[in-house]
C-alpha positions in Angstrom: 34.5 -37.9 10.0 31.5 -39.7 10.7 30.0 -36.9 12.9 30.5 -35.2 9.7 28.9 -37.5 7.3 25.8 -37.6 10.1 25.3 -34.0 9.9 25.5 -34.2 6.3 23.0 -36.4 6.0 20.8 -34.7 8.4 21.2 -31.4 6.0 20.3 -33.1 3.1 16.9 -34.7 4.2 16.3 -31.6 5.8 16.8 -29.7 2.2 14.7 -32.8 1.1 11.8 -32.2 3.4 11.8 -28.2 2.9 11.8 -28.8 -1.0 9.0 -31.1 -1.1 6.6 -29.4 1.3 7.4 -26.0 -0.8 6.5 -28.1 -3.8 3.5 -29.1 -2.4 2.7 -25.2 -1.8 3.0 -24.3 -4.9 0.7 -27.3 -6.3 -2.1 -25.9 -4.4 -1.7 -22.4 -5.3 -1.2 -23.8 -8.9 -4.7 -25.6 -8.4 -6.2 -23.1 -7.1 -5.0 -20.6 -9.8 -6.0 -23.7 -12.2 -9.8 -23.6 -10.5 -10.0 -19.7 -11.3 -9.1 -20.4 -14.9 -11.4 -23.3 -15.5 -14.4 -21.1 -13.7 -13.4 -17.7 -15.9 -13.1 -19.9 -18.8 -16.3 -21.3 -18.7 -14.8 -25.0 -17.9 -17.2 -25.0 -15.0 -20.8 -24.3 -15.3 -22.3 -23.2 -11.6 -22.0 -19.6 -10.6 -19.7 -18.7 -8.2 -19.5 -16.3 -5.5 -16.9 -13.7 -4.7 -16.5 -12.2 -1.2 -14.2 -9.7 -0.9 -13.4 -9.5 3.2 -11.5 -6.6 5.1 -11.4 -2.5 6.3 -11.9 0.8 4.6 -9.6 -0.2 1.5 -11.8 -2.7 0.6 -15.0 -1.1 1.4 -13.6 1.4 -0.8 -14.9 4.1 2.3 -14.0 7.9 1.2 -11.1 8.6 -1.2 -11.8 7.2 -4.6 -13.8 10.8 -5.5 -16.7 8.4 -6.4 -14.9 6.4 -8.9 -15.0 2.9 -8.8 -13.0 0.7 -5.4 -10.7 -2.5 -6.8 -13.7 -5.0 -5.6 -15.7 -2.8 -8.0 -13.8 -2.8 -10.5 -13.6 -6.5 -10.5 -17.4 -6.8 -10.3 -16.9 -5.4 -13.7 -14.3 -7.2 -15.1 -15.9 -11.0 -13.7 -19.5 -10.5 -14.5 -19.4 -8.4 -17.6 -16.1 -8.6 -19.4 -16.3 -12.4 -18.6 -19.6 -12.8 -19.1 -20.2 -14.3 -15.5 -23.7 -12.4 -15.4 -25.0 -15.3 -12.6 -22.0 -15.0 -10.8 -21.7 -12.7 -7.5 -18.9 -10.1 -6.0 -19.9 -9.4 -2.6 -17.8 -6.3 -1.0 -18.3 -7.0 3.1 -15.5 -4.8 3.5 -16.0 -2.5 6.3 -14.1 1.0 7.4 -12.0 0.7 10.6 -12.4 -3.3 10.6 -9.5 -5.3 12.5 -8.8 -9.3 12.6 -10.6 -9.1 15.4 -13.9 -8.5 13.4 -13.5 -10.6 11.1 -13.4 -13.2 13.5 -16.4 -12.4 15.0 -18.7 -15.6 14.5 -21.5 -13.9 13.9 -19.7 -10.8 11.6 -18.1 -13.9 9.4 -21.3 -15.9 9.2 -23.1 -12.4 8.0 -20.6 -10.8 5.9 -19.0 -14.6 4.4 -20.6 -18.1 5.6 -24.0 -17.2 4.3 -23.3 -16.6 0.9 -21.1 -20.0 0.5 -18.4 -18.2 -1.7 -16.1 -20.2 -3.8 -13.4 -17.4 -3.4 -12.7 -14.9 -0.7 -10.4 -12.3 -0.6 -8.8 -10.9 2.8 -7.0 -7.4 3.4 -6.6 -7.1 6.8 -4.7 -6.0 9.8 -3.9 -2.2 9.0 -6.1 -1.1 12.3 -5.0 -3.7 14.3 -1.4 -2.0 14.5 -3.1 0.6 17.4 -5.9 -2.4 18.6 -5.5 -2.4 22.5 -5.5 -6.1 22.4 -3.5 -6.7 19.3 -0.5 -8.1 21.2 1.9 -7.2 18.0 3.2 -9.7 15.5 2.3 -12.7 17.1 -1.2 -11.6 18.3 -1.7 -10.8 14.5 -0.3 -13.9 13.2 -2.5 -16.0 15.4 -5.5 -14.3 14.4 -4.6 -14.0 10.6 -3.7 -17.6 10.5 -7.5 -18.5 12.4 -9.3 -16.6 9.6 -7.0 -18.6 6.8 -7.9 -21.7 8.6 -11.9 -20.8 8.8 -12.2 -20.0 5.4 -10.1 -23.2 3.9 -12.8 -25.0 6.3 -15.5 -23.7 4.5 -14.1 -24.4 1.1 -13.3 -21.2 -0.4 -10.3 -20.5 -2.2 -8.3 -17.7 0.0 -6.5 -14.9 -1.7 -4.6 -13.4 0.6 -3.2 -9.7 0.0 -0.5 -7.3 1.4 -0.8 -3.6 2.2 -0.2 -0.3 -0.1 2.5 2.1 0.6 1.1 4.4 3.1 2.7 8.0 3.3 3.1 8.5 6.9 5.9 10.5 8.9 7.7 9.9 12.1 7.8 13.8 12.6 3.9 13.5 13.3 4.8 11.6 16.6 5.3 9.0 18.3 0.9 8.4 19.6 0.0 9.5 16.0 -2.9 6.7 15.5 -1.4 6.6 11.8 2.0 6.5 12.9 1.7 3.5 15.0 -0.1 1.3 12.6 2.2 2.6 10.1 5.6 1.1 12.2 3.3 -2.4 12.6 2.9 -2.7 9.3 6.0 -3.6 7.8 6.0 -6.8 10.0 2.7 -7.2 9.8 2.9 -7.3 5.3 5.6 -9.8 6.3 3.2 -12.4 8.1 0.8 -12.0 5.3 3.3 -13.3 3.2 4.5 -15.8 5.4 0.6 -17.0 6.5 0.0 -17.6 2.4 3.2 -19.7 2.4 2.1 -21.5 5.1 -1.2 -22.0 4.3 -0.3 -21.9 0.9 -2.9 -19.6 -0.3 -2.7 -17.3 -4.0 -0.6 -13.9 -2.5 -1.3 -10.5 -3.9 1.8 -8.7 -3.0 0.4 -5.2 -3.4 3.4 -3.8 -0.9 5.8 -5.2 -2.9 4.3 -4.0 -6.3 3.8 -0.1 -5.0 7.5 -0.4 -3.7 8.8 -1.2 -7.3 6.1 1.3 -9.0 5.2 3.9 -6.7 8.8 4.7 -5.3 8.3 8.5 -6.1 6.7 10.8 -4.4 4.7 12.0 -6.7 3.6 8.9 -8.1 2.7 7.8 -4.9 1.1 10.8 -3.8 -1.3 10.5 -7.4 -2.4 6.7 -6.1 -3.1 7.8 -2.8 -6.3 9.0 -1.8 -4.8 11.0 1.6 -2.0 9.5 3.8 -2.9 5.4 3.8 -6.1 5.1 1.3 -5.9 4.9 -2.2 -7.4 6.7 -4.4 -9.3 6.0 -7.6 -5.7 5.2 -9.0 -4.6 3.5 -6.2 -7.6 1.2 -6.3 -7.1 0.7 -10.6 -3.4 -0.1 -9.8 -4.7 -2.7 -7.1 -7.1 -4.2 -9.3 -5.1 -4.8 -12.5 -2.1 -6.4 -9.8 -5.4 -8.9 -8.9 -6.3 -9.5 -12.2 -2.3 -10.2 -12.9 -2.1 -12.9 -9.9 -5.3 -14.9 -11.1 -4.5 -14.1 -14.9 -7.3 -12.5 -15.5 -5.2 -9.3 -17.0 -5.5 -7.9 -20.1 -3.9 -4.5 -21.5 -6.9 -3.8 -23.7 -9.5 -4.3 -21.0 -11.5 -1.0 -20.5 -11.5 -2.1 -16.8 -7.6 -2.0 -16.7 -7.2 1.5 -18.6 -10.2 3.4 -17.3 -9.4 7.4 -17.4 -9.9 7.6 -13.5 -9.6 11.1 -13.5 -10.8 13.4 -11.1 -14.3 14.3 -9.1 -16.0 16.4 -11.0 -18.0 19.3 -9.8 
């Protein structure tokens, strides 16, 4: 009986401890969020800086038909629909870009340190699935965690953010390059969200929102640019689901219900 009560207790504190710390998870994402708010809002009077970090989705490299890429379309929702003229959205995303790059010291000091940004938003880890060095989940974990730690170093606010639904087959086989970043990916959407938890950083859970929204084909297939980049409405749907997390959506904004379209001749 007492061996029972023991373990009992044991449970509870640990319940206690796993509460509290999860608590204290979502307070900092709350201030965090809380920080945006104040800064959008005009509570705060110095500009701020915006540094959007990661590969070819971010650059916004090749399939949006020359429409706008989400950190675009931000750009335009910050520094004219909110008025944040002083304010400035860097884009250092660059095509084919792994965790490994971004961990270069001298690639982060160039392409983040220099411009001493207040926020910094990461999507990364889609061309690590096929890296020779990646070293699978864990190798990714350890370097995704690195970069979450260097930027909460320098003081930015990290807004972490998961992958779109890619439309890649199995039947393309097995040493496709797509095809093996594609079977990495679902573990590595999962550390993401694990690494904001743990770090406890603002999560944009884009894999989970194209799950619940793009489920059919040929929804899919209309927010896709080719097999893994979006497209113009791809990159809209991202950047309304970014606007959502830092509640900075609204229905009415032109940036949110732009005609993307198509190319035109």
């Amino acid at each position: 009986m007492m061996k029972f009560a023991k373990m009992k207790t044991l449970l509870s504190l640990f319940t206690l401890i796993c509460t509290t710390l999860s608590m204290h998870a979502d307070a900092k994402v709350e201030a965090d969020l809380e920080r945006i708010a104040d800064h959008v809002n005009k509570k705060t009077q110095s500009p701020w800086t915006w540094v959007f970090y990661g590969d070819s989705i971010t650059h916004g490299a090749g399939h949006t038909d020359g429409r706008r890429s989400f950190p675009e379309i931000f750009h335009e929702r910050a520094r004219w629909e909110y008025h944040l003229s002083k304010d400035a959205v860097i884009n250092s995303g660059t095509s084919g870009d792994t965790t490994f790059g971004l961990l270069d010291e001298n690639e982060y000091r160039r392409r983040v340190k220099r411009y001493d940004p207040q926020v910094v938003f990461v999507l990364i880890g889609f061309n690590d699935g096929n890296h020779p060095k990646c070293n699978g989940p864990d190798g990714f974990r350890a370097r995704i965690e690195k970069l979450v730690e260097r930027i909460q170093g320098d003081g930015a606010i990290v807004v972490l953010q998961t992958y779109n639904t890619v439309d890649v087959h199995a039947r393309w086989g097995e040493k496709n390059s797509y095809v093996i970043r594609w079977r990495a990916l679902v573990d590595f959407n999962r550390i993401i969200r694990e690494t904001a938890k743990k770090y406890s950083t603002i999560l944009v859970d884009h894999d989970e929102y194209w799950k619940e929204h793009a489920a059919d084909p040929k929804i899919l297939k209309s927010w896709l640019g080719e097999y893994v980049h979006p497209g113009a409405q791809g990159h809209l749907e991202m950047a309304n689901l970014i606007f959502k997390t830092l509640n900075m959506y609204d229905p009415k904004s032109r940036c949110s219900n732009v005609d993307v379209g198509t190319a035109k001749p």
